[in-house]
C-alpha positions as CSV (number, residue, x, y, z in Angstrom):
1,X,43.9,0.0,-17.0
2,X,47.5,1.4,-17.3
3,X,48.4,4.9,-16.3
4,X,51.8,6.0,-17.3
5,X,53.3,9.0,-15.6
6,X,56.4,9.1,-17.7
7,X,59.2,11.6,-16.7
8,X,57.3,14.4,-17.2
9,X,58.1,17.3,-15.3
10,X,54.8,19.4,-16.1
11,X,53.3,19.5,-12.5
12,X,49.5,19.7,-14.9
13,X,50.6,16.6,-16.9
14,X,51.2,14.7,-13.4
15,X,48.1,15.8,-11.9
16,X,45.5,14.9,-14.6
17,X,47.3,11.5,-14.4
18,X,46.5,11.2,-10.8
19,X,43.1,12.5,-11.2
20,X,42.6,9.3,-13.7
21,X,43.9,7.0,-11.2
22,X,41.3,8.5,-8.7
23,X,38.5,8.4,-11.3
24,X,38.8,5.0,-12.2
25,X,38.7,3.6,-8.3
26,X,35.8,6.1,-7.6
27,X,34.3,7.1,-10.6
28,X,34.5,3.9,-13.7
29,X,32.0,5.4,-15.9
30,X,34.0,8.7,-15.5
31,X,35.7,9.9,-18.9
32,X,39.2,10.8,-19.5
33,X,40.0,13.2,-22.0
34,X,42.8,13.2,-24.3
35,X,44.2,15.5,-26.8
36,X,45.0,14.5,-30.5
37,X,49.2,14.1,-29.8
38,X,47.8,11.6,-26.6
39,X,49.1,13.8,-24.1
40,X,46.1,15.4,-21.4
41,X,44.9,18.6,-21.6
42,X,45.7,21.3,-18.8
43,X,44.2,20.7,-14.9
44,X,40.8,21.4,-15.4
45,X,40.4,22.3,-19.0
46,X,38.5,19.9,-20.4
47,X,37.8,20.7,-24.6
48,X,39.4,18.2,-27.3
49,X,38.6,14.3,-27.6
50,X,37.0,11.7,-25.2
51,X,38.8,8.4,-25.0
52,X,36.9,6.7,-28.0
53,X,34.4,9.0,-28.2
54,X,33.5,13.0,-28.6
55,X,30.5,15.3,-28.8
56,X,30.7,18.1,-32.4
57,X,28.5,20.9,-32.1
58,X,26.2,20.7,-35.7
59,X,24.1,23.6,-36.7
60,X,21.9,24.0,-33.3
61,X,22.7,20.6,-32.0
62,X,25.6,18.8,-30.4
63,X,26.2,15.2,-31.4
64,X,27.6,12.5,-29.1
65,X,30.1,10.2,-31.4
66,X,31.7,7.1,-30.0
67,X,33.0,3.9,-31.2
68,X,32.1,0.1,-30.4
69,X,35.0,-2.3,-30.8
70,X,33.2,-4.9,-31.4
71,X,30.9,-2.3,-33.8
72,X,32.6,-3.2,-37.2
73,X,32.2,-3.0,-40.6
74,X,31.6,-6.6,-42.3
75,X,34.0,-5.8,-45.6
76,X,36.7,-3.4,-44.1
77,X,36.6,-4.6,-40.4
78,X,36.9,-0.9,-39.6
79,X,35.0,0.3,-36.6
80,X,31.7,1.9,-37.0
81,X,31.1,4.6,-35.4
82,X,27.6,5.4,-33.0
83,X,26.1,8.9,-33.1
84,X,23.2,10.8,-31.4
85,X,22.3,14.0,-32.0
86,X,21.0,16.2,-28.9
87,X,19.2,19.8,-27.9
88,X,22.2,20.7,-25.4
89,X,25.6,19.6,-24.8
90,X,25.1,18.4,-21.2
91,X,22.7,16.1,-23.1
92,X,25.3,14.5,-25.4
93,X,27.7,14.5,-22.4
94,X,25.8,12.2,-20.5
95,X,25.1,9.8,-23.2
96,X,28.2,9.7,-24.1
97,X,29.4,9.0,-20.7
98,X,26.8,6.1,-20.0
99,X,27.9,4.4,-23.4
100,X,31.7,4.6,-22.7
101,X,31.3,3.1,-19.1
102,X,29.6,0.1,-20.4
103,X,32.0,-0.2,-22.9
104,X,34.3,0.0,-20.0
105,X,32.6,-2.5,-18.1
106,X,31.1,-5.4,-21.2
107,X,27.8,-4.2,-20.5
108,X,27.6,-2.3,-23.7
109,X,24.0,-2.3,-25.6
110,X,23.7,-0.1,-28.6
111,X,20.9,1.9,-28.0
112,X,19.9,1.3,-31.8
113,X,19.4,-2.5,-31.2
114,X,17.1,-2.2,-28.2
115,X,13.5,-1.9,-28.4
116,X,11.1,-1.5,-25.5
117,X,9.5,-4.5,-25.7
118,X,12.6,-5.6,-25.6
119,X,13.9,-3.3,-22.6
120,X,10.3,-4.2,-21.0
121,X,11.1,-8.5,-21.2
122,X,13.7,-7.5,-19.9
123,X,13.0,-5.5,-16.5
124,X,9.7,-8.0,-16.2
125,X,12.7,-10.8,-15.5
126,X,15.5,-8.9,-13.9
127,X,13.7,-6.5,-12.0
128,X,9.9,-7.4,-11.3
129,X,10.7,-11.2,-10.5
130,X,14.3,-10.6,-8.9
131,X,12.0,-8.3,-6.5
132,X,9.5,-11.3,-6.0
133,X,12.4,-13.9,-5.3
134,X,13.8,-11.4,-2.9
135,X,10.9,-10.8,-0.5
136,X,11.2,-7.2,-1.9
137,X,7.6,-6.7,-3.8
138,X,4.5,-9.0,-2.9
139,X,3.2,-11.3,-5.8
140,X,0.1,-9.1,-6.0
141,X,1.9,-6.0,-6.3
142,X,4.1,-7.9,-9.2
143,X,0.9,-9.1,-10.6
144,X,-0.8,-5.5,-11.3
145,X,2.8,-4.1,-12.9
146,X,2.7,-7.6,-15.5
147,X,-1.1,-6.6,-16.4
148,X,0.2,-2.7,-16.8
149,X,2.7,-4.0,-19.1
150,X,1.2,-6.5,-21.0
151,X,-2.1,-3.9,-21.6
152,X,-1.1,-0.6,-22.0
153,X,2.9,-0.3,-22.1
154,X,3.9,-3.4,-24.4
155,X,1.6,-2.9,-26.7
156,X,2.0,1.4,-27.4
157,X,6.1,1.2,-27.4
158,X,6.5,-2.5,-28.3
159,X,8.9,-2.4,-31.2
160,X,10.0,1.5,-31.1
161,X,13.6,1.9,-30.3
162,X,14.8,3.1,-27.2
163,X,17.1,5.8,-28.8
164,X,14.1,7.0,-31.1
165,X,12.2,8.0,-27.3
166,X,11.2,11.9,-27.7
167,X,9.6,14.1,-25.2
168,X,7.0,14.4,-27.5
169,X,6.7,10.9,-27.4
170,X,6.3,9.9,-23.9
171,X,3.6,12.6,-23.6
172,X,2.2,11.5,-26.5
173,X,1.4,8.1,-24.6
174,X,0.5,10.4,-21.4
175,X,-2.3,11.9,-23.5
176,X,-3.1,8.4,-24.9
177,X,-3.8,6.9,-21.3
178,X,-6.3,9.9,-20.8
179,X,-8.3,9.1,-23.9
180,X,-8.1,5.1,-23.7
181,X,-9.3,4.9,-20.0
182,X,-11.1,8.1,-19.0
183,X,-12.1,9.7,-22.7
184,X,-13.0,6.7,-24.4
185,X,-14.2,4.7,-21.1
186,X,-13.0,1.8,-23.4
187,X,-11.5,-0.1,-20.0
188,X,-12.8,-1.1,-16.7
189,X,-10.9,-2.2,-13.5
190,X,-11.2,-6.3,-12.2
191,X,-14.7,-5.0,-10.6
192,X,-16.3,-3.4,-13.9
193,X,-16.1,-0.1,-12.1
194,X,-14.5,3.1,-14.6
195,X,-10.7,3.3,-14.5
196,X,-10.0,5.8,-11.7
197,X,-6.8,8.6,-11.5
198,X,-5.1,6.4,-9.4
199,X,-5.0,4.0,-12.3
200,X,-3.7,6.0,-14.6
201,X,-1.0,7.7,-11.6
202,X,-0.2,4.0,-11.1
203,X,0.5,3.5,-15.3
204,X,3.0,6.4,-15.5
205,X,4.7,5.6,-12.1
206,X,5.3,2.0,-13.8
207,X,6.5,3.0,-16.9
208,X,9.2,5.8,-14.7
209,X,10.1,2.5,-13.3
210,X,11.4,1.0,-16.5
211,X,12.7,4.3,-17.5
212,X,15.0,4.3,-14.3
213,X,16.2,0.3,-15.1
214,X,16.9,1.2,-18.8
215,X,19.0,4.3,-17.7
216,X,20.5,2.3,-15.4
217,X,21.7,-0.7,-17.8
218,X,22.5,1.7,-20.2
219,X,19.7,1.1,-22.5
220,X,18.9,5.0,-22.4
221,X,20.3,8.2,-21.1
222,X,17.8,9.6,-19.2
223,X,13.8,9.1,-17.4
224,X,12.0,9.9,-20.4
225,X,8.9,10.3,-17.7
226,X,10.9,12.5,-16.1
227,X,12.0,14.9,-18.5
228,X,8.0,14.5,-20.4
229,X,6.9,15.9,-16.8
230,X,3.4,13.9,-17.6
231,X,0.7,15.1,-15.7
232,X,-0.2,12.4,-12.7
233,X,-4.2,13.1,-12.2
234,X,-5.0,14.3,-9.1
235,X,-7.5,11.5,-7.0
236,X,-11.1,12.4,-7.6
237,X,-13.0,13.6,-4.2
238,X,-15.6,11.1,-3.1
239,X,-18.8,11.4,-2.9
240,X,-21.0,11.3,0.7
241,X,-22.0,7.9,-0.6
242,X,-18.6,6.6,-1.5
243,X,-16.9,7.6,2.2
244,X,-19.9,6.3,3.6
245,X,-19.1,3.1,1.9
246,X,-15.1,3.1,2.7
247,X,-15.8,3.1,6.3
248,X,-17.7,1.6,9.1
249,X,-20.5,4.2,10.6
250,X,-20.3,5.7,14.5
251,X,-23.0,2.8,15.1
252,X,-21.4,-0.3,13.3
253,X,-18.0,0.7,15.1
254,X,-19.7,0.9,18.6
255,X,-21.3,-2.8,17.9
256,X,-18.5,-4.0,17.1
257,X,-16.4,-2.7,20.3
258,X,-19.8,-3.9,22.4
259,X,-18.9,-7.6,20.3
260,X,-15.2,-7.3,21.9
261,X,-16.3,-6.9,25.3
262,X,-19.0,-9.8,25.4
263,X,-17.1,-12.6,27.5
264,X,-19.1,-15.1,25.3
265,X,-18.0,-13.9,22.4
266,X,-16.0,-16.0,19.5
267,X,-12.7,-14.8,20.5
268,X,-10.9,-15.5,16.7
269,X,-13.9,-12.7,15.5
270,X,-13.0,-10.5,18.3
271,X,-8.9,-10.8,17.6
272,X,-9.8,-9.8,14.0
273,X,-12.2,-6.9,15.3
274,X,-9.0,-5.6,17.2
275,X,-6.2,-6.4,14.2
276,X,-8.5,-4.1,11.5
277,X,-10.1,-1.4,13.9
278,X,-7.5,-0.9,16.3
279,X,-4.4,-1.8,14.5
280,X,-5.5,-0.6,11.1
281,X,-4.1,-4.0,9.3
282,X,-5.2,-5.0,5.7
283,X,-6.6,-8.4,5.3
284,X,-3.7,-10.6,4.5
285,X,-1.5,-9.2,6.8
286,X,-4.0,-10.1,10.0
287,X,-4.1,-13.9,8.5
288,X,0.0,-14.0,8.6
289,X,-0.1,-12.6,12.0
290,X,2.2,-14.5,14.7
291,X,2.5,-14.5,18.0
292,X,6.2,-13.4,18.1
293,X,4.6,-10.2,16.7
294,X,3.6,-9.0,19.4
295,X,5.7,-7.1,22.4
296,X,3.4,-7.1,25.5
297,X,5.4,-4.9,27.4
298,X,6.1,-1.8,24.6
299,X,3.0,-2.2,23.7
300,X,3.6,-2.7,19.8
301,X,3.2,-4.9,16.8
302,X,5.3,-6.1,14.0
303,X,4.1,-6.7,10.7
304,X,6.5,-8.7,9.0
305,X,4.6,-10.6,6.1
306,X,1.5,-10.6,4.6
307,X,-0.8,-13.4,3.0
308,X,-1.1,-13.3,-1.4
309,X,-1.7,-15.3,-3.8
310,X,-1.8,-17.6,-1.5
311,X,1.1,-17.7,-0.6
312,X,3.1,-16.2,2.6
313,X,5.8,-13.2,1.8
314,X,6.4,-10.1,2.1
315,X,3.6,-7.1,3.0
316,X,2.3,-4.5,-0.2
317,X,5.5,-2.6,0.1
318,X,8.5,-2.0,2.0
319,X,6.8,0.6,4.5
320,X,4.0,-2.1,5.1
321,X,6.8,-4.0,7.2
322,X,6.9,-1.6,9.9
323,X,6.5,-1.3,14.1
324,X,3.4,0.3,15.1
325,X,1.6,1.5,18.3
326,X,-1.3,-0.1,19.5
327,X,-3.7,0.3,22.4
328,X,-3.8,-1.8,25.6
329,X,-7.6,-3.0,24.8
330,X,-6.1,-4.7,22.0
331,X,-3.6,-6.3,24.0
332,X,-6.4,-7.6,26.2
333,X,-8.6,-8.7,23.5
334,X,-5.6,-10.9,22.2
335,X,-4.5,-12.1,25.8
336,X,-8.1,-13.7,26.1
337,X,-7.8,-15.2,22.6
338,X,-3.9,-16.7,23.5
339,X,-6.0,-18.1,26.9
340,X,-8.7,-19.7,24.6
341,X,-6.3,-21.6,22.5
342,X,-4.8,-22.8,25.4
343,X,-7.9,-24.1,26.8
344,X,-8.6,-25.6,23.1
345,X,-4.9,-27.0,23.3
346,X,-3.9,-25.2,20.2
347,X,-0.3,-24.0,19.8
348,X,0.4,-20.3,20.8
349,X,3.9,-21.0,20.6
350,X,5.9,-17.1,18.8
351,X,5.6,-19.2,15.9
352,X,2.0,-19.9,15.5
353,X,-0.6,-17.6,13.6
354,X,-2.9,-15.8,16.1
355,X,-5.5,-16.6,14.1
356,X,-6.5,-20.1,12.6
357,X,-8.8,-22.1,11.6
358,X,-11.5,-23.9,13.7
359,X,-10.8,-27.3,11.0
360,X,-8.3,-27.8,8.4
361,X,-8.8,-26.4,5.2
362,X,-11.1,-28.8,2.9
363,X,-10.6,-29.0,-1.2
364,X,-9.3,-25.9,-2.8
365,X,-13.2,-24.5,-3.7
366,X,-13.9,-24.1,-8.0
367,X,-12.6,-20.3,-9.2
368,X,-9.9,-19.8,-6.0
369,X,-6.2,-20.4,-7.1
370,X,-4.5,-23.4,-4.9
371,X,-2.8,-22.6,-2.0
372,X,0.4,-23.8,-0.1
373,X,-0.9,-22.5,3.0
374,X,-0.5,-24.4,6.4
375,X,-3.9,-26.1,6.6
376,X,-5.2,-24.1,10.0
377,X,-3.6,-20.6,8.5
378,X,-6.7,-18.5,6.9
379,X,-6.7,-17.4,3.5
380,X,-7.5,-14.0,2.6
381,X,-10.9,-14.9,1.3
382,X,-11.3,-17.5,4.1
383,X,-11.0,-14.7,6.5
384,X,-13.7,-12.4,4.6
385,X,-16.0,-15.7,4.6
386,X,-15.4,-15.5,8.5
387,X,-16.0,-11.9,9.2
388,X,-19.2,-12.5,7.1
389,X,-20.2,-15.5,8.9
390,X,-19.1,-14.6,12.4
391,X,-19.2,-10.9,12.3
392,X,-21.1,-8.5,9.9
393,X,-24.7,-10.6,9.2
394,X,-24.4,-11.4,13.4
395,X,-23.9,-7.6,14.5
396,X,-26.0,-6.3,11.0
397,X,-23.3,-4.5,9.7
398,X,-24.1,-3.1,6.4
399,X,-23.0,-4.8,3.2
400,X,-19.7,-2.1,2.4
401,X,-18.6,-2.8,5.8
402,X,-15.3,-5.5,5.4
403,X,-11.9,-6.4,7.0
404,X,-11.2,-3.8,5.0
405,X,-12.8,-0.9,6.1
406,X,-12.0,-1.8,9.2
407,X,-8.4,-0.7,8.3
408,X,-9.9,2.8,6.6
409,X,-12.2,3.6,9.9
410,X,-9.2,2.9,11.9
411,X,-7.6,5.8,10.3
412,X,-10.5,7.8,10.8
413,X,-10.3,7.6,14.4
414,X,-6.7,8.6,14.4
415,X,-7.5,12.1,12.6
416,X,-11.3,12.9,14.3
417,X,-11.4,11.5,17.4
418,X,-7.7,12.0,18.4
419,X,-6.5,14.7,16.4
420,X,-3.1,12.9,15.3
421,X,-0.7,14.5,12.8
422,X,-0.1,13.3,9.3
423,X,3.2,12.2,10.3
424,X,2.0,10.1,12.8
425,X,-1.1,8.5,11.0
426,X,1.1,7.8,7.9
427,X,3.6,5.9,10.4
428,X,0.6,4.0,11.4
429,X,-0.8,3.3,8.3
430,X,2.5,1.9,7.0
431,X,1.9,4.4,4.0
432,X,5.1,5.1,1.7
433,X,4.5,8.6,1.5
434,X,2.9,11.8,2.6
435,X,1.1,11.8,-0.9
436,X,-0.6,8.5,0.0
437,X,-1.7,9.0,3.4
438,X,-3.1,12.8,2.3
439,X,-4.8,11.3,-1.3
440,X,-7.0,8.9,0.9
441,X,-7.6,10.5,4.1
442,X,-6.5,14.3,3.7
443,X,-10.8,15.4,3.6
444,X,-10.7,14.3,7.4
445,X,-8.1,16.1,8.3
446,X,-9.7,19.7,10.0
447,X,-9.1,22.7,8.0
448,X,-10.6,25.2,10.5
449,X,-8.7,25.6,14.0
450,X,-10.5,27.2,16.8
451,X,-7.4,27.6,18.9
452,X,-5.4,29.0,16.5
453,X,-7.9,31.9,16.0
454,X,-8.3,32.5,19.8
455,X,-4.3,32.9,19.7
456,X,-5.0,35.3,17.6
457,X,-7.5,37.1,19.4
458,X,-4.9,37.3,21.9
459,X,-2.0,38.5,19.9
460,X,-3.7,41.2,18.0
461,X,-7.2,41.8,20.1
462,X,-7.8,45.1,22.1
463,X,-5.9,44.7,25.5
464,X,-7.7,44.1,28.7
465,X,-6.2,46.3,31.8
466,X,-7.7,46.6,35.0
467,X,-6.7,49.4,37.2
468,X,-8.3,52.0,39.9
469,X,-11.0,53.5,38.0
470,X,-12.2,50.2,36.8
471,X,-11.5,47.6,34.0
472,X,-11.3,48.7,30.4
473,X,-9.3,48.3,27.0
474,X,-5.9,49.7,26.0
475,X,-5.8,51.5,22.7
């Protein structure tokens, strides 16, 4: 880009110059405005023409015009000329300022030859399996956001153009989601069970996703879920039945810490006892478990992976991959595991699994997807076979009660038993957000504080005073 000072002498001529030099090393997709005679407009005043480009004010509108080079006429070879019409002029701005940077830059799409089918092929490749290559999103996690695209986002936008997106639009497909899979009941999750909110929450977050990667490559000019402010359905309270079902009882949790403390005791059952209850892991990230996890002396565990597809990579999000507290007793539970694989004269080197597999793992069984597992590493489902076999039907745990629910009672004993903070249980937890942490454990949290209405008492109470004629109250 050349900037030519000249011999000007206007001091406001000179500085608009230098304020293009410094907008192009710290702002490219900035825009430089010129007048009609070339020359730049006073310090700070901003009206006339952008370079190739300008927004008119029509009627009760303000229209963004620009012009493509390589956007040409087939007979004249004259340029053709790209215009949007908008609500406000901060509206117009914007998109006019995305469409000159990536002219700018060669990264140039013209929003009317982009669909979102298009746009969605697109993020699927760039975004969604970029993430996968990178250790940044597990394979499930990439899974479930194909499925929501290929169901319910491909097929309601498919062919509509990005530039033809409306406010109206987007919560158009907001009130869609409600009547397809709540109204209608027409869809079922991988269980058969009715679509819950999260489902839906989990749709619109998605499609905000793509939003944010067209905006970013210039496909659009804004988050269309965003600006549509689409309503995200609270999560439905559970019934008794249904929290009785996400976590172990007072009695299962006690047999299971009596299980712990039985010297005789399997101690690979009694390792994943401690991972789920006192640890709170999920089920693929106590199978990818190492030894070099594990800080004796700080008394904390890593969790750097997680077991999907399986396959060995990265936990359900970033958060997942986190430090976290845990108690001594689990420290001794996994001490007298390390001793029993020594004694077995199995590897407990930092870079073995903690636990493994009594044999190597046989033929791949009908309806389980291969796996390129080491052949002592459990896999998910291996491990569920294993709690079932060495765990739940020994100590007559009830049917709910998984590896799983291990990880939701662990929670529980943070918030009733202990009285934790949110902040602290959502650090243990490995949640990404408050939100999270408060949607699924938030009805355990106390609501009604003794203390804090004894303070009270205190503050604003009659007085006590005891003096020579006796104890009494101060009015």
């Amino acid at each position: 880009m050349d900037f030519d000072l000249g011999t000007s002498t206007d001091a406001g001529q000179v500085a608009n110059s230098l304020l293009d030099i410094a907008l192009h090393f710290v702002y490219p997709y900035g825009s430089l405005w010129v007048l009609a005679d070339g020359r730049r407009p006073p310090l700070g005043d901003t009206r006339g023409m952008r370079q190739r480009g300008s927004v008119i004010k029509r009627g009760s509108t303000y229209t963004a015009i620009y012009a493509n080079p390589k956007n040409r006429d087939p007979e004249s070879g004259r340029k053709k000329p790209t215009w949007r019409a908008f609500k406000t002029k901060e509206q117009a701005e914007a998109f006019l300022d995305v469409q000159l940077g990536a002219l700018r830059t060669n990264t140039h799409v013209a929003p009317t030859q982009a669909t979102w089918g298009e746009i969605m092929t697109r993020f699927e490749a760039d975004f969604i399996d970029y993430a996968v290559l990178g250790n940044k999103m597990s394979p499930s996690t990439a899974r479930s956001y194909k499925s929501i695209l290929n169901k319910h986002l491909r097929p309601y936008f498919g062919e509509a153009r990005a530039q033809d997106m409306t406010v109206e639009k987007m919560r158009g497909w907001g009130r869609h989601l409600f009547e397809v899979l709540v109204t209608l009941g027409t869809e079922t999750d991988e269980d058969g069970a009715p679509i819950a909110n999260k489902t839906i929450t989990n749709h619109i977050n998605l499609m905000s996703k793509v939003c944010d990667w067209a905006k970013l490559n210039a496909f659009t000019t804004t988050n269309w879920v965003h600006d549509a402010q689409l309503v995200r359905p609270k999560r439905a309270k559970l019934t008794i039945d249904e929290e009785d079902a996400m976590l172990l009882d007072l009695d299962e949790i006690d047999r299971c810490c009596a299980f712990t403390r039985d010297p005789n005791a399997n101690t690979t059952a009694k390792a994943l006892i401690g991972l789920g209850l006192m640890a709170g892991l999920r089920r693929g990230e106590i199978a990818a478990i190492q030894w070099a996890c594990i800080d004796w002396t700080a008394r904390t565990l890593r969790v750097m992976q997680a077991i999907s597809d399986g396959k060995i990579g990265p936990p359900k999000t970033e958060a997942s991959a986190a430090t976290i507290n845990v108690p001594a007793t689990l420290l001794r539970i996994l001490q007298e595991h390390q001793d029993a694989m020594k004694a077995a004269g199995r590897s407990v080197a930092r870079s073995a699994y903690i636990l493994t597999r009594d044999t190597p793992r046989g033929a791949t069984p009908p309806g389980r997807k291969p796996t390129t597992l080491p052949p002592d590493v459990f896999h998910p489902d291996e491990l569920s076979e294993f709690w079932e076999d060495h765990v739940r039907v020994p100590l007559e745990l009830r049917a709910t009660s998984t590896p799983h629910a291990m990880r939701h009672s662990y929670a529980s004993i943070l918030i009733l038993e202990h009285g934790h903070n949110l902040k602290y249980v959502q650090a243990q937890m490995r949640h990404a957000s408050f939100n999270i942490t408060m949607d699924t454990y938030g009805h355990l949290f106390k609501t009604n504080n003794d203390v804090a209405m004894l303070a009270l008492d205190a503050r604003f109470g009659p007085k006590v005073v005891t003096g020579a004629f006796g104890t009494g109250t101060a009015g």
